[in-house]
N, C-alpha and C positions, 0 to 999 in steps of 0.2 A: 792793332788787333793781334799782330805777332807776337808781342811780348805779353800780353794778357792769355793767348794761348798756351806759352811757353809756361806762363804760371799756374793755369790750372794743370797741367800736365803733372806738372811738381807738385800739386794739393791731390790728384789721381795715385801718383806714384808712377805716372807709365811712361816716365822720361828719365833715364839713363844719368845723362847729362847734369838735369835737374837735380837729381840721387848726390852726384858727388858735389856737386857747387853746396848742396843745404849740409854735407860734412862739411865740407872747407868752409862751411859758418857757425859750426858745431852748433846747430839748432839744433836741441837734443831733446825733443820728443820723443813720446811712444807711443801707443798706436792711435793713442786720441784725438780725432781729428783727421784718419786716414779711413781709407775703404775697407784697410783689414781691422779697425776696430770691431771687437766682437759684442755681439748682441747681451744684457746680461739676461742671466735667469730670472725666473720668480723666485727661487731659494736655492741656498747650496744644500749638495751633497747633504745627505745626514740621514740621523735613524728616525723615520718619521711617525708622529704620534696618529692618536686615531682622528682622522679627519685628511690626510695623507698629507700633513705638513708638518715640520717641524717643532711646531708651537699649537698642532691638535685644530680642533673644531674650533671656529671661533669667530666671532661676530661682532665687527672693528665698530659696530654702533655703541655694544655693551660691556666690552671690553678693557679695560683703560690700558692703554698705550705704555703708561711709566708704569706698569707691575710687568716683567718679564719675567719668560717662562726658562724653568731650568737648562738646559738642554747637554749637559755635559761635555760640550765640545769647547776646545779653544785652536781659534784661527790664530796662527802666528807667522810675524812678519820679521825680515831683519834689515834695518834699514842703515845704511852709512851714508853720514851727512859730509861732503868736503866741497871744495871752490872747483868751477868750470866753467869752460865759455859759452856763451850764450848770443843765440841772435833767432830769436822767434822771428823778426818778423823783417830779418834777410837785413837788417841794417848793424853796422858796427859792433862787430866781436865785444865783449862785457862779459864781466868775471860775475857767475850768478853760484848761490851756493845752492847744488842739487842734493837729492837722494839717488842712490845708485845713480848717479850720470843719467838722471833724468828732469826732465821739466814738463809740466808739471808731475810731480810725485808718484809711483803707483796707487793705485787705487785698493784701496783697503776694503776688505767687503765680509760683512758677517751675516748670520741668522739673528734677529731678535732674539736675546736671551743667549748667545753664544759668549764665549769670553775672548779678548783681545789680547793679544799678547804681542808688544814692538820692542825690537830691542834695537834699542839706538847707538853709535857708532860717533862719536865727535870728531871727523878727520879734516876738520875748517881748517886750515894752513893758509898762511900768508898774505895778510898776517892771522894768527891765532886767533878765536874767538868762542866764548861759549854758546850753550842753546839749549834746548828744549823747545817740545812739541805739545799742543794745546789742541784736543778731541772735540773740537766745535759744537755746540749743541747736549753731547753727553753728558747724564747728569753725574754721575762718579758717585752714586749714594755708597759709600762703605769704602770708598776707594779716593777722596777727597785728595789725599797725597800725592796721584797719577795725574792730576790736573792739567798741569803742565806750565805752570806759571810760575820763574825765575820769582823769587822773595816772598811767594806768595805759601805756594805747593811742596816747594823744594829748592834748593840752590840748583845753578845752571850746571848742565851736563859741560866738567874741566874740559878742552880739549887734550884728547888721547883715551878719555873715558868712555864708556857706555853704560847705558842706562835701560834696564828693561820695565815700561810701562805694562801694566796688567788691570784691567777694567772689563766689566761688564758692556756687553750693545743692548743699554736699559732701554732705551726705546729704537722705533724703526722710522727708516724714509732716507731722507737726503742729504750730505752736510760735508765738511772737509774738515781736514787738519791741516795745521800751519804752524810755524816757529812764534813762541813768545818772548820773544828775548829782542829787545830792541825791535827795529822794520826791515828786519829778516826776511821776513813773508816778502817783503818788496823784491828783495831780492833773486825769488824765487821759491824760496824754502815751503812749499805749500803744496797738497795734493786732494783727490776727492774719498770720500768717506761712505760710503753704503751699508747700510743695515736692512734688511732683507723683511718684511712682515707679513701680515695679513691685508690684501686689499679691496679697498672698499668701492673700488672702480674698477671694470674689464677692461681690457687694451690688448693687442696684438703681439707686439714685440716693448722691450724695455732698450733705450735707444742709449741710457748711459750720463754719466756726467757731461754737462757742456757747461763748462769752467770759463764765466765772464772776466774778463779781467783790466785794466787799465799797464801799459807799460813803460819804464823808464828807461831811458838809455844812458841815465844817467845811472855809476851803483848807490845803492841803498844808504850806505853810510853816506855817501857824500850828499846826499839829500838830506841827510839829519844834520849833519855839518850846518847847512845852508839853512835851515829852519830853527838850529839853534845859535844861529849867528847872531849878534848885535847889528848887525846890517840890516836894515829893513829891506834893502834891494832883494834879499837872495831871500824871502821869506815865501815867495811864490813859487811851487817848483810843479808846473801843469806836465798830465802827462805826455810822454811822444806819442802813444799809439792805443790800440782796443783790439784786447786778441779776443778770440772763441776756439778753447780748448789750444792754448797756445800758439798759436797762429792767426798772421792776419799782412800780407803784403804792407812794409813802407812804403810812401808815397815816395819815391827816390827823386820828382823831380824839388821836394825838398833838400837837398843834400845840396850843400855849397861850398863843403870843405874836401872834397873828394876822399870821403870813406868810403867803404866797400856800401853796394847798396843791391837791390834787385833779385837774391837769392830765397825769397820771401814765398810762401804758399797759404793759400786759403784751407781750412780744415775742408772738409767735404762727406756730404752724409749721402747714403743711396736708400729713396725708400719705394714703396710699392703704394700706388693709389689705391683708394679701398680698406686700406691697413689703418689701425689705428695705433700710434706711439707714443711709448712714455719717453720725456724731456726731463732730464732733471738738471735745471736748472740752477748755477752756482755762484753768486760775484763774489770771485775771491781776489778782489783788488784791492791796493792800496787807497785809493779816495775816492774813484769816481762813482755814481750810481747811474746805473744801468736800463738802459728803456727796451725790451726785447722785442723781437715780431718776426713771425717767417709771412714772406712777401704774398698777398692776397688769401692769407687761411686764418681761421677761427680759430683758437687755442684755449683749452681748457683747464683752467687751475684747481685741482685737483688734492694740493698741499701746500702748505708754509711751514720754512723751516720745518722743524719735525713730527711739525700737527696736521692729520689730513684734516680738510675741510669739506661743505658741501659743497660739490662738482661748481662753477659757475664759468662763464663763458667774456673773452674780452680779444682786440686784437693787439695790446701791449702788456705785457710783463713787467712791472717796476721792480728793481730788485736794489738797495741800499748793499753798502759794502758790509758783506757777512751775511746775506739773508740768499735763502734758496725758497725756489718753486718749483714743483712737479705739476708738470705739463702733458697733458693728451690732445694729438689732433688728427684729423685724418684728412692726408696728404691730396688738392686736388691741382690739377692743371690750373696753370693763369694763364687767361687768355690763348690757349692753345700751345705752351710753349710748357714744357718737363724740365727746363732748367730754372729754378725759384732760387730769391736770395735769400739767406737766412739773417741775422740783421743785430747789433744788440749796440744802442746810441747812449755815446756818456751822455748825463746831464750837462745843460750847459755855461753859461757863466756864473751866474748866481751859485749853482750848487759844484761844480768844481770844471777847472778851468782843463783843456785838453788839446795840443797841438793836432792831432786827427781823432775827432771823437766816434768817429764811425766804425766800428767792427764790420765785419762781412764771413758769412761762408757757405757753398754750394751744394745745395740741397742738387738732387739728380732724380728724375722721377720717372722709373716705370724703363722703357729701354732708350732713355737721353744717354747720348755719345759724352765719354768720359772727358773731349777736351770743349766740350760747350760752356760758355760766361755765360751767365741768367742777363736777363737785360730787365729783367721785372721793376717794377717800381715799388720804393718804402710806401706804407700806409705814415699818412701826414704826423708828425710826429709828435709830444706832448706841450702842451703852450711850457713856457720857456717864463712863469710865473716867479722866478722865483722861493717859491715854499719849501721845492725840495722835501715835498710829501710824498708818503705810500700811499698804495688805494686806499679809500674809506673804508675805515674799521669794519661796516657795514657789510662789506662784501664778502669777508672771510669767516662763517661761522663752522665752528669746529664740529665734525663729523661724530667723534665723543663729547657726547656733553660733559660739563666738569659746573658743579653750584660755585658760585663767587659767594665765599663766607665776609662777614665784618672784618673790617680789619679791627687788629688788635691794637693798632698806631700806626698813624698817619705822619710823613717826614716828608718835608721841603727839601728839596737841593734847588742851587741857583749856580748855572752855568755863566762864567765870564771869560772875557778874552783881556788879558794885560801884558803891561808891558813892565816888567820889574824894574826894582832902581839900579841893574846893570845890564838894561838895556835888552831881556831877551823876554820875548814875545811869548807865552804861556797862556793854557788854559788851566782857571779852574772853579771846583766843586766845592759850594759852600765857602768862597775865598783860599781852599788850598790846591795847592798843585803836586800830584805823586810825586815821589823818587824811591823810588826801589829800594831797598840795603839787598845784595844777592845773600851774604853771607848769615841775616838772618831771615830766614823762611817764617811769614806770621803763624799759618800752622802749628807747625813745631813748638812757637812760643806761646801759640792759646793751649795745646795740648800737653804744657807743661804750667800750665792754670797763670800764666803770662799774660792778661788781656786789656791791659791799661797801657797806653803807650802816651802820653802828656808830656812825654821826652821829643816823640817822634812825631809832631803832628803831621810832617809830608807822608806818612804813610796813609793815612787818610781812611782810619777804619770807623766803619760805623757799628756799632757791636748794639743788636736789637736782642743780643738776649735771650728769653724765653719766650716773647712773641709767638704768638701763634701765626699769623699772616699780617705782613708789610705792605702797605701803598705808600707808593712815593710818588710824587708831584714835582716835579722837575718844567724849568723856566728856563729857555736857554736866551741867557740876556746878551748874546752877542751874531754878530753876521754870518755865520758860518752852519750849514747842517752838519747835524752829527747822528750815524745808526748807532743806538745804545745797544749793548751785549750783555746778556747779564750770566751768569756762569750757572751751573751744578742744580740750575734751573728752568722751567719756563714759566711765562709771565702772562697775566691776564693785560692787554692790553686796553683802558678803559675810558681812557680819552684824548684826542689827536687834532689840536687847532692851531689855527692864529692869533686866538683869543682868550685870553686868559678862562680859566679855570673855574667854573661857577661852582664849585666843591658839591657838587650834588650828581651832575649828569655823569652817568654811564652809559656806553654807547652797547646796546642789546645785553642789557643788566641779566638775564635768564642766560644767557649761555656764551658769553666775551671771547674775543678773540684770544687764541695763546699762540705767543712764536717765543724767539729767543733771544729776536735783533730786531728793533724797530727805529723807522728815524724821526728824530727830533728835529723839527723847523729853525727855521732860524729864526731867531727872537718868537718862537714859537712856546706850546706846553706841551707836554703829554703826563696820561696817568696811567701806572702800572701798577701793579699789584702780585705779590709771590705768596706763596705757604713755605715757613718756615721749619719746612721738613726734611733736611737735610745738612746733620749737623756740620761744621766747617766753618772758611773765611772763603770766599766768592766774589772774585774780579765784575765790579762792574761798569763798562767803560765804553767811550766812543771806538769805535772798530777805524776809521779815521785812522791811517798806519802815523800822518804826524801829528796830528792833536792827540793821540796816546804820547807820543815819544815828546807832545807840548806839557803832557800833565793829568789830562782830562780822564779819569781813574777815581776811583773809592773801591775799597774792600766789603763789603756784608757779612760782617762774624753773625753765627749763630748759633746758639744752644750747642757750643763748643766742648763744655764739659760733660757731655754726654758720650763722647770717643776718651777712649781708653786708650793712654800713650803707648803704653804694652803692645797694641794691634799696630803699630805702624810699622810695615818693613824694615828692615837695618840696611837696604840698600839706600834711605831715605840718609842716616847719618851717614854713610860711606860716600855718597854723592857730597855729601857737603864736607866733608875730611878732603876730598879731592881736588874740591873747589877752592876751599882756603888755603891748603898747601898750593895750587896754580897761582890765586890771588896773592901769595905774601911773596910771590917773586917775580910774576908779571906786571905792568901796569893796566889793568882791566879803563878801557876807554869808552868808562858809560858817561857820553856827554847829554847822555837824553834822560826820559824818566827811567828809561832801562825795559820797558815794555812795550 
């Protein structure tokens, strides 16, 4: 019990002792996760329109969500990306690459309709390596270029370079950004994301990102190493741990090689019974998916990814790697006791493997004593089936309705898992497997009326043209889940089984779900659906940090010659001037797909 004391003292802040051991581990959070984490607003600052908001009177039923409103401000950030030690969760010092010397990233926060502005900072050393950062969820209509995707959007930000992204917050709700360059993110590279709106729900206080995650203590590259080995042995790489909002005690009596261990703290929230709070809910991990639950309370789903939906009520949160939910609940006593645990359980064998799959962090309620452990018990967890499914389609229906038009063309893709003739274990789409070229951005090459690549087929673009709306039907013919991501867009989500595809059903045909990340079963289908309105080329891919870095990627060109090469920034060639001159004397060490 002492040393469980000792810890939450340390997740409190109100131990001294504590304070300098979590330096001497350079666990390098900020406030997420601690008792001065601060509450957010309903909206920033700004000149507000008539209705006493930012974005005027407005009515999130009739509204649509992707037309934002002007608002003549830009939020701007400056961020410097370099290597730093790291030990979230009190085990073994690790070289993680932060933003300003933090983990996870600060938090980026706009008005709906505001403009962004980040300017990025490359100071990776030791060794050197490029990057670039990827606005989750953002659609980038007119801004395609800002993306953030190495071969895709731009060449990677050289190291010594910086690069200032500028994009629209075209829609609102909950979401993060993260590096695309390689399994970055694994490393760290990743922070939360807030756009600010109109809401279609009342709630008390707004309580903030809570950033699921899976941890390695292994670094990020040396886990690509091991996945792109010839070695079958090292192609398993499970994770050590499961933080919330970075944080989450090692189990130290795992430790058998005497590394440092035990400097480790539970995030910790303080709320008031009575009160109702928003949750926004983030898995920004590398593989695992996520089963959420605060111990004996009701939780209300409220949004996905960046679609509210109508209110509905459950006591687990399934969240796939890349997908967010906003959460309302109002906080009550269990069983007579104000200290509650907050909870969020990797999947387990089937959908991915995890040496401690259990997060934890301490809710505090009402005037519970700052050093009290919850002794509450999890509500029974989710059967352990297999599927590696979200909730039923069913459950999620979006708050603005959107008509689901015909598609204009229907496309197959067929996911595979192989094993090439030298030996290295790959995914892929339609029989190919991505590989990046950094040096050439497809962008830049459709926008220079470039759009036939029969030289390149690892690039793996699928060019639909003048389409009006794409359904794709995707078969994932191998053992493994995968959350598909589809970029510069969101998706009607229109059917989600084990069983193949009757090419007819739509699941709530009148008004479909839309997110941005959904997971595909293993040896499972699903059917999606996009409007092709949004000219560009558009990553769409298993969020899976190593079945990206396996392969498992396509491009969506669309209606490309409708942008005018003239509009694209000249920081866009100056990046890639930077890059090539780093490339023609460094050896860049993309042993992966590069994304």
């Amino acid at each position: 019990m002492k040393g469980l004391l000792a810890i939450a003292a340390c997740a409190l802040g109100t131990s001294a002792s504590c304070a300098s051991r979590i330096e001497d581990a350079h666990n390098r959070t900020f406030s997420l996760g601690t008792l001065q984490a601060a509450r957010l607003p309903k909206f920033l600052t700004n000149n507000p329109l008539p209705g006493g908001t930012p974005w005027g009177k407005v009515d999130p039923a009739t509204v649509n969500p992707k037309n934002p409103p002007t608002t003549g401000v830009t939020r701007k950030y400056d961020f410097t990306i370099s290597r730093g030690e790291l030990a979230p969760d009190g085990y073994l010092k690790k070289s993680g690459i932060l933003i300003n010397g933090q983990f996870p990233g600060p938090t980026i926060e706009a008005n709906w309709g505001d403009m962004i502005e980040v300017n990025v900072h490359n100071n990776i050393s030791g060794p050197s390596e490029g990057t670039a950062l990827h606005w989750h969820g953002l659609l980038q209509k007119g801004s395609a270029w800002y993306d953030g995707v190495p071969s895709v959007s731009q060449c990677p930000i050289a190291p010594g370079a910086s690069f200032k992204y500028t994009f629209q917050a075209d829609v609102f709700g909950s979401s993060w950004y993260h590096s695309h360059y390689s399994a970055q993110a694994a490393g760290g590279l990743f922070g939360p994301l807030v756009v600010y709106g109109p809401s279609h729900v009342d709630y008390d206080e707004d309580v903030g990102p809570i950033m699921l995650a899976d941890w390695f203590h292994k670094d990020y590259f040396d886990i690509v190493k091991n996945i792109m080995s010839t070695n079958s042995t090292l192609w398993a790489n499970p994770s050590d741990n499961t933080l919330i909002n970075g944080r989450n005690p090692y189990n130290c009596s795992l430790v058998t090689n005497g590394n440092p261990c035990g400097a480790g703290s539970y995030s910790t929230f303080k709320f008031t019974t009575g009160k109702t709070y928003k949750l926004r809910l983030i898995n920004s991990g590398a593989a695992g998916m996520q089963y959420f639950s605060i111990d004996g309370q009701t939780l209300q789903i409220v949004a996905i990814d960046l679609t509210d939906i109508k209110p509905y009520n459950t006591s687990i949160v399934t969240l796939g790697v890349g997908q967010r939910s906003d959460v309302l609940f109002t906080p009550k006593a269990v069983n007579g006791t104000k200290a509650i645990w907050m909870r969020t359980l990797q999947s387990g064998k089937y959908c991915q493997r995890a040496a401690n799959p259990k997060g934890q962090a301490i809710i505090l309620l009402d005037d519970a004593k700052n050093t009290t452990i919850p002794t509450t018990t999890a509500y029974p967890p989710p059967v352990d089936d297999g599927t590696c499914k979200n909730d039923p389609l069913e459950d999620s229906v979006p708050y603005y309705a959107e008509t689901l038009p015909e598609p204009s063309v229907t496309y197959q893709i067929t996911v595979n898992s192989i094993v090439n003739s030298t030996g290295h274990e790959l995914y892929t789409m339609n029989g190919s497997p991505f590989k990046a070229d950094y040096n050439s951005p497809l962008l830049e090459l459709a926008y220079e009326k470039n759009t036939s690549y029969t030289e390149h087929p690892e690039w793996n673009v699928l060019n639909f043209g003048t389409n009006s709306s794409v359904r794709i039907v995707i078969w994932n013919n191998s053992s493994g889940p995968h959350p598909m991501h589809i970029h510069g867009h969101d998706m009607w989500m229109l059917y989600d089984g084990s069983d193949k595809w009757d090419g007819t059903t739509v699941v709530n045909p009148q008004n479909p779900q839309r997110r941005d990340t959904h997971n595909l079963r293993p040896n499972g289908w699903m059917v999606m659906q996009y409007n092709t309105d949004n000219p560009g080329v558009w990553p769409f891919h298993c969020h899976i940090a190593w079945h990206l870095s396996m392969g498992m990627y396509v491009n969506l060109m669309e209606r490309s010659e409708e942008v005018d090469q003239s509009v694209i920034p000249g920081v866009m060639a100056q990046t890639c001037d930077a890059w090539n001159e780093y490339s023609s004397t460094h050896v860049v060490d993309q042993i992966d797909s590069g994304l």
